[in-house]
GUPADREN-385260 format. One record per residue: x, y, z of N, C-alpha, C, O, CB in turn; residue number from 1. Coordinates in steps of 0.02 Angstrom, whole numbers, plus 50000, padded with zeros to 5 digits. Glycine has a CB too. Layout:
BEGIN
R   n.c1   n.c2   n.c3  ca.c1  ca.c2  ca.c3   c.c1   c.c2   c.c3   o.c1   o.c2   o.c3  cb.c1  cb.c2  cb.c3  resi
R      X      Y      Z      X      Y      Z      X      Y      Z      X      Y      Z      X      Y      Z   NUM
...
//
This chain:
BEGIN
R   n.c1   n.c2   n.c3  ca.c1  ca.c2  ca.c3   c.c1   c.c2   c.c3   o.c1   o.c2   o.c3  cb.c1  cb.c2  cb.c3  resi
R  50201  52234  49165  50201  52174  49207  50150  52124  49178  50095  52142  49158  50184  52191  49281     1
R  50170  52069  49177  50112  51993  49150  50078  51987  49201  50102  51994  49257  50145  51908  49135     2
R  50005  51969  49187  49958  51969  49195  49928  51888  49184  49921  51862  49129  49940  52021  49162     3
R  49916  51861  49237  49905  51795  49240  49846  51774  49228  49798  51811  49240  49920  51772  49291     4
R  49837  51716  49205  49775  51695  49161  49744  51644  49211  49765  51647  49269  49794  51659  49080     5
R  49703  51604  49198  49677  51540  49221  49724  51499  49190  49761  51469  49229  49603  51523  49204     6
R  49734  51489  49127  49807  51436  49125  49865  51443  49174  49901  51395  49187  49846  51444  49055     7
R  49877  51508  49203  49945  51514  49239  49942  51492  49286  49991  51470  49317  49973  51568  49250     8
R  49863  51493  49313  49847  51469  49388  49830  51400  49392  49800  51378  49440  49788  51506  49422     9
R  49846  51367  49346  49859  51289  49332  49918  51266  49341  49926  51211  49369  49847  51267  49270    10
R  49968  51300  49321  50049  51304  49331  50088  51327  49391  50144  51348  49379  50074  51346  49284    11
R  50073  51327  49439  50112  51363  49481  50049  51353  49544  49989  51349  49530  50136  51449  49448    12
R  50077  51350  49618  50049  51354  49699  50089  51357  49739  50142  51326  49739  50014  51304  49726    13
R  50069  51393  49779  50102  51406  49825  50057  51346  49902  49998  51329  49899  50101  51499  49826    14
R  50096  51332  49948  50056  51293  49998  50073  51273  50038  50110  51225  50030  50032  51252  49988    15
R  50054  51303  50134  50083  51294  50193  50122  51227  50200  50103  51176  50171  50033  51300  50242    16
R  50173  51230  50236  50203  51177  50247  50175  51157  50307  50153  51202  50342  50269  51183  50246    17
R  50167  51070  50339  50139  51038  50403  50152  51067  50465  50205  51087  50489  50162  50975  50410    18
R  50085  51068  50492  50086  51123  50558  50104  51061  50619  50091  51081  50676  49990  51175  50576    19
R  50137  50980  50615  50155  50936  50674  50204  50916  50653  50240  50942  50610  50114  50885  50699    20
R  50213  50867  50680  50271  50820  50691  50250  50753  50638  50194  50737  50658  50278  50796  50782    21
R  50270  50708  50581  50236  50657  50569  50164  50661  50521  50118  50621  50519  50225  50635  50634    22
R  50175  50729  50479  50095  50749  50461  50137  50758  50386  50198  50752  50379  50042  50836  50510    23
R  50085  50775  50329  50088  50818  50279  50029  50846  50231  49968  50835  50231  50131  50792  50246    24
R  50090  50903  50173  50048  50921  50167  50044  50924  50088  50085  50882  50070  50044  50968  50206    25
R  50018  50949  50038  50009  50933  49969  49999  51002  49923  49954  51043  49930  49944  50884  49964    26
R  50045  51005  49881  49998  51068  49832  49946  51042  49787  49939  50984  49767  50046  51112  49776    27
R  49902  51106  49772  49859  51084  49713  49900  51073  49664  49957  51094  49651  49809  51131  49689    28
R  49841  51015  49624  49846  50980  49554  49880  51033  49512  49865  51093  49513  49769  50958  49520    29
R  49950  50993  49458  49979  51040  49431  49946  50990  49371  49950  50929  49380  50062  51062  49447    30
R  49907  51022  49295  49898  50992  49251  49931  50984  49198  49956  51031  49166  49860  51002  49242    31
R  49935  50902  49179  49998  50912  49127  49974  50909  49053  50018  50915  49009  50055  50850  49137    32
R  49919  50901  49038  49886  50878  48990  49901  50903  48911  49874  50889  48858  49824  50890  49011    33
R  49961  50949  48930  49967  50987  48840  50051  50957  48841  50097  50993  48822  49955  51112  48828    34
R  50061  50895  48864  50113  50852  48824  50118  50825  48736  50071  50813  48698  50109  50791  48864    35
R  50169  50823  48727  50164  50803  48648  50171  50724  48650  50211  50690  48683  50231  50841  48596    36
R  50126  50707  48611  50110  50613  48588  50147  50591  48533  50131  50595  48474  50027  50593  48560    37
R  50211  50561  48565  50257  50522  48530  50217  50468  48497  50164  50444  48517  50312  50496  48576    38
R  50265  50446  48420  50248  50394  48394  50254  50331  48429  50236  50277  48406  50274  50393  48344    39
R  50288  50344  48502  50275  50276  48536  50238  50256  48589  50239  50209  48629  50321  50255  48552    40
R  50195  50315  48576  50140  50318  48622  50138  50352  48668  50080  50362  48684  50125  50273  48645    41
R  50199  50394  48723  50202  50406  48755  50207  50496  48755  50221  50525  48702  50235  50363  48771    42
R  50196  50530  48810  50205  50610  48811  50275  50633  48829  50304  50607  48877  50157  50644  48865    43
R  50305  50683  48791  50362  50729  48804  50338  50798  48818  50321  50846  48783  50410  50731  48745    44
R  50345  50787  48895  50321  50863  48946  50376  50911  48886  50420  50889  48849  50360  50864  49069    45
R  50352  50981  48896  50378  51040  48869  50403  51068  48946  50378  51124  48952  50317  51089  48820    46
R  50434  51056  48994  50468  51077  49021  50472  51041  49092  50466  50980  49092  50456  51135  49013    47
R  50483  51078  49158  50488  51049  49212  50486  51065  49290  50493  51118  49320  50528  51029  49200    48
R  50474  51004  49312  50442  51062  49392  50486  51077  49439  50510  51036  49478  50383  51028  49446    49
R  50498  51145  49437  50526  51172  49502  50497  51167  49564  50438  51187  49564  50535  51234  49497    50
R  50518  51148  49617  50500  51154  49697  50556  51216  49739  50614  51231  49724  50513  51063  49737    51
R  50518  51239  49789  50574  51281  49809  50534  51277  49885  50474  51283  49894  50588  51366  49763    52
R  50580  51266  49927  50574  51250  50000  50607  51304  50036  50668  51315  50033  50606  51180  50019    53
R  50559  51344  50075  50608  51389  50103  50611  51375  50177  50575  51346  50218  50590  51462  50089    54
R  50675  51410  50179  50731  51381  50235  50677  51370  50298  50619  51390  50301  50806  51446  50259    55
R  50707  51342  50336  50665  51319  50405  50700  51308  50445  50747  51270  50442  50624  51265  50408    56
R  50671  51360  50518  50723  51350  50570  50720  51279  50601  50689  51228  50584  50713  51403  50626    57
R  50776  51294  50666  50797  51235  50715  50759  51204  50746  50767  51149  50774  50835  51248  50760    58
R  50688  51256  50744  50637  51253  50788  50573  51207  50747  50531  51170  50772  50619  51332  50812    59
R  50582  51224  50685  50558  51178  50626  50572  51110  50642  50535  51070  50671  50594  51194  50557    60
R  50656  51099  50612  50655  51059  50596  50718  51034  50638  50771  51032  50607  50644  51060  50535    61
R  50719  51014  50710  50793  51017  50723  50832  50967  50703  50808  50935  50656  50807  51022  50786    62
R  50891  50947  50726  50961  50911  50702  50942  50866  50714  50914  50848  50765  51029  50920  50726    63
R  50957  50835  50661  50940  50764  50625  50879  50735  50629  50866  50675  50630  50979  50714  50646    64
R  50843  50783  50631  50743  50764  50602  50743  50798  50521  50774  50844  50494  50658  50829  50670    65
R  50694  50751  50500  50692  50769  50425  50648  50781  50393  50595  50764  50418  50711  50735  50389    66
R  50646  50812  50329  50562  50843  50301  50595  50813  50237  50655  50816  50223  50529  50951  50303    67
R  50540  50779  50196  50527  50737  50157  50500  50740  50109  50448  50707  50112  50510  50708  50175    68
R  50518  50789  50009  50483  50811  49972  50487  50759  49930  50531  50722  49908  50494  50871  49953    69
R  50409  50769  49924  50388  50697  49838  50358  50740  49792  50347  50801  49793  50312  50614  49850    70
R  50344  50688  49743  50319  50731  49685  50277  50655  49688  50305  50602  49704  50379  50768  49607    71
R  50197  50662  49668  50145  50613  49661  50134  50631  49602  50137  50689  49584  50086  50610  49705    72
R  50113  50561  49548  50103  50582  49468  50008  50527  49483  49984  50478  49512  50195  50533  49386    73
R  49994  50569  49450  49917  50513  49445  49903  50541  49364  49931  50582  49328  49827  50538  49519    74
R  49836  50488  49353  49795  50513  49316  49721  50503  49332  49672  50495  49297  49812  50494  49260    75
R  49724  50504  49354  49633  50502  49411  49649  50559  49479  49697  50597  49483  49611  50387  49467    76
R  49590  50552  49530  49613  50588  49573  49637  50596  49618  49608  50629  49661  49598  50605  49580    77
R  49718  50562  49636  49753  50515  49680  49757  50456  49696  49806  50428  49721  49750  50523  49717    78
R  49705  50433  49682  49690  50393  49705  49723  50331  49699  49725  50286  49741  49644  50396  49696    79
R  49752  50333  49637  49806  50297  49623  49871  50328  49609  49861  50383  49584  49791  50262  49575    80
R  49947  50313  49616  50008  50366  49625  50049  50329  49596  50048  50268  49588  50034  50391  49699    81
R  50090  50373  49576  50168  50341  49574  50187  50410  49605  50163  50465  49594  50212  50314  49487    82
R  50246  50387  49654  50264  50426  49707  50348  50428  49700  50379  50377  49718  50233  50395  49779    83
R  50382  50479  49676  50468  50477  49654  50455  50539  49735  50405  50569  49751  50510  50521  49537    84
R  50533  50536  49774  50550  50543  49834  50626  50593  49792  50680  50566  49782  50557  50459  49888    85
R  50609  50672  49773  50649  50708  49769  50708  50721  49821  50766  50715  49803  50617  50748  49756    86
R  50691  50741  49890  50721  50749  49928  50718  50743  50010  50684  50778  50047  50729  50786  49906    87
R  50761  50693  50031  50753  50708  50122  50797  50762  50157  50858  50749  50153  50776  50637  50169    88
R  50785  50806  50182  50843  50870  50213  50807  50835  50273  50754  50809  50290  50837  50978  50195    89
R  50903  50858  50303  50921  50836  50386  50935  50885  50387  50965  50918  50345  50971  50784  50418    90
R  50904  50907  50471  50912  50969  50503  50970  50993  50542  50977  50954  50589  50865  50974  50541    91
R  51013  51037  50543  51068  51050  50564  51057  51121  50560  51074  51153  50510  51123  51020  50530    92
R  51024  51154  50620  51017  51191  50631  50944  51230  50569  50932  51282  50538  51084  51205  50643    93
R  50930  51194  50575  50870  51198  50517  50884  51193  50451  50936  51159  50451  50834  51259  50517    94
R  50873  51202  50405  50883  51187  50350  50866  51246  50302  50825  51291  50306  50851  51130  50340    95
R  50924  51224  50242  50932  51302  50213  50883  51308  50136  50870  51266  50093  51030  51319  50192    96
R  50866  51375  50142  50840  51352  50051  50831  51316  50014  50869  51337  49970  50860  51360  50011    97
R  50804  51263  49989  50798  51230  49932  50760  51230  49854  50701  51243  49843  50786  51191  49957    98
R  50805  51213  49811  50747  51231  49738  50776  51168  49710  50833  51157  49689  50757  51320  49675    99
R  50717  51127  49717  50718  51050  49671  50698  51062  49612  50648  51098  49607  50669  50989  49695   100
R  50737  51032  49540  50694  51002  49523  50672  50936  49483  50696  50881  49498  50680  51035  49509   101
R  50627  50946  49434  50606  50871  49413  50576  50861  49354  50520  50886  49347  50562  50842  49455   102
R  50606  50821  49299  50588  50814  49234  50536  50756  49245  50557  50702  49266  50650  50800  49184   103
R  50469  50765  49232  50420  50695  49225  50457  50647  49172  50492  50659  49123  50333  50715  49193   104
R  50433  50587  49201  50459  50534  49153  50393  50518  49071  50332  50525  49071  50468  50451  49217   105
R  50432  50497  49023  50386  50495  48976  50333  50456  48987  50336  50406  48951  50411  50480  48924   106
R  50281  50457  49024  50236  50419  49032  50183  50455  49046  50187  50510  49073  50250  50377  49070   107
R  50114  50420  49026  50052  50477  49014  50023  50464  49068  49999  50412  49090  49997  50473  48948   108
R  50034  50548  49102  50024  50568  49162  49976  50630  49151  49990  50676  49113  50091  50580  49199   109
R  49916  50626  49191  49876  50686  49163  49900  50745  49232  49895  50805  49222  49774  50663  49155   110
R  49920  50723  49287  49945  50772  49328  50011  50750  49387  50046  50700  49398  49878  50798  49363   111
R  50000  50836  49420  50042  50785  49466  50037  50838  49537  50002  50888  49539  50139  50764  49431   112
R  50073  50816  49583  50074  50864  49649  50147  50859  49693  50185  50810  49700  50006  50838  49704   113
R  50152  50920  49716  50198  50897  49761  50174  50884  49853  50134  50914  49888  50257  50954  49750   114
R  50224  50821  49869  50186  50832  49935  50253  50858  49985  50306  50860  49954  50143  50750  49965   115
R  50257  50874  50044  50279  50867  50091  50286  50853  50160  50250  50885  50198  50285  50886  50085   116
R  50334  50801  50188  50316  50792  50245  50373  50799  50303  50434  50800  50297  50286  50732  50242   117
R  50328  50805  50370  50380  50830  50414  50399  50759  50451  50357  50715  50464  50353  50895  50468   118
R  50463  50757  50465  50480  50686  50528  50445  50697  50589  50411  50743  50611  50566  50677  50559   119
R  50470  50622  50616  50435  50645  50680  50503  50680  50723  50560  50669  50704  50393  50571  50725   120
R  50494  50708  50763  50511  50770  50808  50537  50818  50781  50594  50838  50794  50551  50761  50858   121
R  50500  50842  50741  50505  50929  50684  50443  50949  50742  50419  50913  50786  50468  50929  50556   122
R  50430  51008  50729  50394  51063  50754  50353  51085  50676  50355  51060  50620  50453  51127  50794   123
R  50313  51150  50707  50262  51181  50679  50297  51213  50622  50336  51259  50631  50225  51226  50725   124
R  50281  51185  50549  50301  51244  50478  50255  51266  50456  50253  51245  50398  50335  51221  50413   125
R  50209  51300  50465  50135  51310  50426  50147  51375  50429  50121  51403  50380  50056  51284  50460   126
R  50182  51421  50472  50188  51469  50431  50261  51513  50385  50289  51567  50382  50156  51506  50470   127
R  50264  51443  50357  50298  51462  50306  50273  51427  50244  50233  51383  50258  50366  51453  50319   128
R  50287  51434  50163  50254  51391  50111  50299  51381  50065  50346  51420  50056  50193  51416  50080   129
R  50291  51335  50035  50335  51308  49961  50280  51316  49901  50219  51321  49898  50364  51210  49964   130
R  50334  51314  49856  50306  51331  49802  50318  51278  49740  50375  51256  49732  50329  51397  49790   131
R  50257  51253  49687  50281  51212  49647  50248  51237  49585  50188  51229  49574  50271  51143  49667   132
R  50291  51267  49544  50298  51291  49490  50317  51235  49417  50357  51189  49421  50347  51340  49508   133
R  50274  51256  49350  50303  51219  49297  50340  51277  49261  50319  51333  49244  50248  51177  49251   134
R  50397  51250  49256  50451  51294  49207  50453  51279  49136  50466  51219  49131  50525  51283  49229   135
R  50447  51303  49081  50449  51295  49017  50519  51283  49013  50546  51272  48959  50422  51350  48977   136
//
């Protein structure tokens, strides 16, 4: 079995989903920094980020309230964003499994995060978690 390093634990989090209605919540910093530097200046990521949302009941998220996954790119420490809007799931009887994912755009990005958020009249997801993984 592999045996995970401090690089691996740069790549990959796991992280509760919003415990209200109208709230969210964020994984840790995924670092992108071992992109390759095109002659036109820009980085070509070596692979790409998986998200995986697991299912959430009625009680989550009921019919037709929605939870709301982004992916935030910075290169400082948020503080400034570019914010791409992967996916809104509508609840119909909660919502089933999901595994997003997402090729960064060529642009020099030293990280990134995923966030998630709940609509308003969702209920409590905190104890369940998503996961945002970099895939080679």
């Amino acid at each position: 079995m592999p045996t995970a390093t401090l690089c691996d634990a740069n790549l990959w989090n796991e992280f509760a989903l919003p415990a209200a209605e109208s709230t969210s919540t964020t994984s840790a910093k995924l670092k992108l920094t071992e992109g390759k530097l095109g002659d036109d200046g820009v980085i070509d990521y070596p692979g790409e980020l998986v998200v995986v949302i697991p299912a959430l009941t009625a009680t989550m998220v009921p019919n037709t309230k929605t939870v709301t996954v982004q992916v935030e790119l910075s290169n400082d420490d948020f503080t400034n964003t570019e914010t791409v809007t992967l996916a809104t799931l509508t609840g119909s009887s909660g919502v089933a499994k999901q595994l997003l994912r997402y090729r960064v755009p060529r642009k020099p990005y030293q990280q990134l995060r995923v966030k998630v958020s709940l609509g308003a009249g969702c209920g409590d997801a905190s104890s369940v978690k998503a996961l945002a993984l970099w895939e080679f």
